[in-house]
C-alpha positions, 0 to 999 in steps of 0.5 A: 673978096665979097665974091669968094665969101658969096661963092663959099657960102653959096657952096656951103648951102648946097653942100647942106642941101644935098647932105639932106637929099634922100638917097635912093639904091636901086638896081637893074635887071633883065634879059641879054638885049633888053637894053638896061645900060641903055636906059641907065644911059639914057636916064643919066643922059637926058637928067644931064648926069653926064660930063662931056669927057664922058660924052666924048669917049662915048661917041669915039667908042659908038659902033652901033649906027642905029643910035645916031652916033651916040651909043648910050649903053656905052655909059654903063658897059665898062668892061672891054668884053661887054662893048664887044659882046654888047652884054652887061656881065659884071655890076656897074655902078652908077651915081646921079642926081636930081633936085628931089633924091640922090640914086646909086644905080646897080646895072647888074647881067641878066643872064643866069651864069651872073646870077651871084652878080646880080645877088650882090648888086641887089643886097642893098636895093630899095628899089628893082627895075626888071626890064622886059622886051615889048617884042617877047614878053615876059620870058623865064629870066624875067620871072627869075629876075623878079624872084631874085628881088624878092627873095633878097626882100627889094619892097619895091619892083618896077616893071619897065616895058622897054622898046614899045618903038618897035611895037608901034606904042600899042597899048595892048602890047603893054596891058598883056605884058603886065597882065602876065606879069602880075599874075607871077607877082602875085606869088611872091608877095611882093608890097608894090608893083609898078609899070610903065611903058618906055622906050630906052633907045628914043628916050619915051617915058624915061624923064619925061612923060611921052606923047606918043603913049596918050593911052599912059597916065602913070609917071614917067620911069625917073619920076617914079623913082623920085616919088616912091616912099622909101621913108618906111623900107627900114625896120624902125620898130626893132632896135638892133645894135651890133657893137663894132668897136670899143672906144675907151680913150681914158678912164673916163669913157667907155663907149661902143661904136657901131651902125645901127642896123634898124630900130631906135634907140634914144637916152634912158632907153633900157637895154640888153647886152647879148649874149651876157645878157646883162641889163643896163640903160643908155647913158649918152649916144654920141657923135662927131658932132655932140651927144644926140637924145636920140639916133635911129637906123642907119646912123653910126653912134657911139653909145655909153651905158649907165653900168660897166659891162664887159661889152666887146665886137660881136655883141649886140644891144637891143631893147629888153622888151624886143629881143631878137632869135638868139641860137645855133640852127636856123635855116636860110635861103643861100645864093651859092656864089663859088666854083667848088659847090656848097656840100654837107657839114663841110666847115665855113665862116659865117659873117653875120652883123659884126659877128664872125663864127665857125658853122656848117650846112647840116642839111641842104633842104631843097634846091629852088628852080628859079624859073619855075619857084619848083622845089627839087632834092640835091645833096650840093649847090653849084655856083648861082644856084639857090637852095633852102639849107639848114645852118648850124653855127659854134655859138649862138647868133642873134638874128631876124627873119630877113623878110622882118629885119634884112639888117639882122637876117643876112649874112654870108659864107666864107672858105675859112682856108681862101677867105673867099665869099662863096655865099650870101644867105636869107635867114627864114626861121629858127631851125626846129627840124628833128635835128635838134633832138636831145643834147647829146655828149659831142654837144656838150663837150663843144659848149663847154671846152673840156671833158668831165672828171673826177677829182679826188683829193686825198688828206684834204678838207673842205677849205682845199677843196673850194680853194680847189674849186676857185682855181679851176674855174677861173681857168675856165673849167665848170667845177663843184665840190661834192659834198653832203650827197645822200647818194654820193655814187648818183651825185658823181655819176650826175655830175660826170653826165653833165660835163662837170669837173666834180670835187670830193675830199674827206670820207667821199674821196677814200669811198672806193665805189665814188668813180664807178662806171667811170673811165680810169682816165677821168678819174684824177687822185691827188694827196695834197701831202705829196707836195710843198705847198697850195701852188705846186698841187694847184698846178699840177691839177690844172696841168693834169686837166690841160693835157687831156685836153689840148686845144680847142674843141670844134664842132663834131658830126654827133648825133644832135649837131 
């Protein structure tokens, strides 16, 4: 008995031990035979992450004879077609650990039909391996491989000169690779740049330092991935809360479940609900494991506000001090992931936070050339090309730049009728193109649901009007009730221009000049004497106003949009 109590608690506290444990996410990269899943295999190899089934099979399935009999990259290329091509086509994903940090390895392809691979696999690295053949220097997949990192904001890049076995462990070799390197690296604006000189088939500066490289002072590869800061990758300035589920169990609670994409935000806090834009302060943040004073990015919480506020999944909290982009057009950075190409104002699904809207591509800006960072024209994207387009979605969403906040500046596009992802998106900026012009009439009529009319109500007063009135819009129409206008014709012409539902009774409704300029249509006369009661003539305006417009109103190719 006093064992099991011994063993329990000995495994309680490295249970505690490891929850506690940083965790690292990084991923791999390279050209065809640089041997990135031979490093992976190696690193969980020689860091005993490896169980000896795996082992086993391993040497089953070896057919290299230069590995010894035992074929490392056979740890990472799962798939049947990458054992026999020797290529890494899909993601791999590896865990292990070490007594410092916990890594989750992404092993994405290196060549550039997989670019969406490596796209998906990099989306939530802190870190990138870009693997560079000591025999070729750095090629043109490089250079993408690099760009790709940076363009999908990975704060951190380590460049690993692989096979200096082959080059006899020169140190001139490794000076002119980064030298070349860093000269690229210098345009992408990329914080930290490392480098280091390995040997991935002999296990040279992979887990430990080697001595065959004395010229080499830096940290071995596994090193450097225990010991670089990550602490301040997250956006810990900007809190940003996008509200996932409402938890409401009793009469008692009602909370709004979500992760907290970056910031902080602690009890008594005062913050904004958007889009209302209604105000309010945090009244608890609570847990599994109790309330907290205090939660930051990326914890998942519970948080309830002082106020009752008509908060549902989409909406966002965030500090009324630091307020995020909130509209329709923006442009982005999109890595086309799909057969059919990305065109011009077809309709798509835009997943962004925990907010789900219709929008279109109103304007491919320019294809990148990911080799050579050149900008060129197209009018489509293919698969795994990458372009800068403008995006305008149905309602407003609220978003950073993805380079301040990659938690509020991704998102990615979905074929509404397959439900497939064919693109992931890099938001760089509000969109303020000559595009948003003035607000044209398709415009408003999207925003607002339905047409204007004018309602002229015959052998009413005042009181029926604004009965009238509430009716309407508790319905969902914008309606006013006209009245005591100087100009009355101006006044309904402005009105009817601004998209409204206008009222008139009394002297305005039996002025014949009241709807000129106005098509017939739009123009609704009701005699309240020609009915029973307030309800039958209440129905009948709200059904005259239904049948003229059915449905939803979608976003239309006007002049504005």
């Amino acid at each position: 008995m006093a064992t099991i109590t011994r063993v329990e608690a000995e495994a309680a506290e490295w249970l505690e031990q490891t929850a506690q444990t940083e965790l690292l996410r990084f991923t791999t990269a390279g050209s065809v035979d640089d041997g990135k899943s031979t490093l992976i295999g190696r690193l969980l190899y020689d860091s005993k992450g490896v169980y000896e089934d795996q082992l086993v099979s391993v040497r089953k399935a070896t057919r290299n004879l230069t590995t010894n009999g035992l074929d490392l990259s056979l740890l990472t290329d799962g798939l049947r077609a990458e054992r026999e091509q020797g290529i890494t086509i899909d993601v791999a994903y590896r865990y292990f650990a070490t007594p410092k940090r916990k890594f989750i390895i992404a092993d994405t392809p290196g060549h550039e039909q997989y670019t969406r691979n490596m796209a998906t696999g990099a989306s939530t690295a802190n870190l990138a391996v870009i693997l560079i053949d000591a025999r070729y220097g750095v090629l043109p997949q490089s250079r993408r491989h690099a760009f790709i990192a940076a363009l999908l904001g990975i704060p951190h890049l380590l460049v690993a000169v692989n096979k200096m076995d082959l080059m006899e462990y020169r140190e001139e070799v490794f000076t002119g690779i980064r030298d070349d390197f860093a000269a690229f690296a210098e345009q992408l604006k990329v914080a930290d740049v490392r480098y280091v000189p390995i040997s991935a088939l002999h296990g040279d500066n992979v887990v430990k330092r080697s001595e065959r490289t004395p010229w080499y002072s830096g940290p071995s590869f596994l090193e450097h991935l225990e010991t670089v800061p990550i602490d301040r990758d997250i956006n810990f300035e900007e809190m940003r809360f996008p509200v996932q589920y409402v938890i409401r169990p009793n009469l008692d609670f009602r909370g709004f479940a979500g992760q907290i994409a970056s910031g902080v935000i602690r009890r008594g806090d005062p913050i904004t609900v958007l889009p209302a834009g209604r105000t309010s302060r945090v009244k608890s943040i609570v847990t599994y494991d109790g309330e907290l004073e205090e939660a930051f990015a990326p914890m998942s919480v519970t948080v309830c506000l002082e106020d009752e506020i008509d908060i549902s999944r989409g909406d966002m909290l965030v500090h009324s001090d630091n307020r995020p982009h909130a509209g329709r057009r923006f442009e982005a950075t999109v890595v086309w992931m799909n057969q059919k190409p990305l065109e011009e104002h077809r309709p798509y699904l835009l997943k962004h936070s925990t907010q789900m809207v219709q929008a279109r591509v109103r304007e491919i800006r320019h294809k990148i050339d990911i080799n050579t960072l050149g900008h060129e024209r197209a009018s489509a994207l293919q698969l795994n090309e990458i372009g800068l387009v403008s995006v305008e979605a149905q309602r407003p969403v609220f978003f950073d730049a993805y380079r301040k906040n990659r938690a509020t500046g991704a998102f990615i596009l979905i074929d509404p009728i397959t439900n497939e992802t064919v693109g992931a998106g890099m938001i760089a900026r509000p969109d303020t193109h000559r595009h948003s012009g003035p607000v044209t009439e398709t415009e408003r009529l999207a925003r607002i649901g339905h047409r204007p009319y004018v309602l002229r109500l015959k052998n009413s007063d005042a009181p029926a009007a604004r009965l009238l009135e509430r009716h309407l819009f508790d319905f969902g129409y914008l309606v006013y009730v006209i009245e005591g206008a100087e100009d009355l014709q101006e006044a309904v012409r402005t009105g009817f221009q601004a998209g409204l539902v206008s009222i008139l009774y009394g002297a305005a409704a039996e002025n014949p000049f009241a709807g000129a300029g106005i098509a017939a249509d739009q123009v609704v006369v009701l005699d309240r004497t020609q009915f029973e009661g307030d309800t039958d003539w209440l129905e009948r305006a709200v059904a005259i106003l239904a049948s003229a417009n059915p449905g939803n109103v979608q976003l239309t190719d006007g002049g504005g949009i």
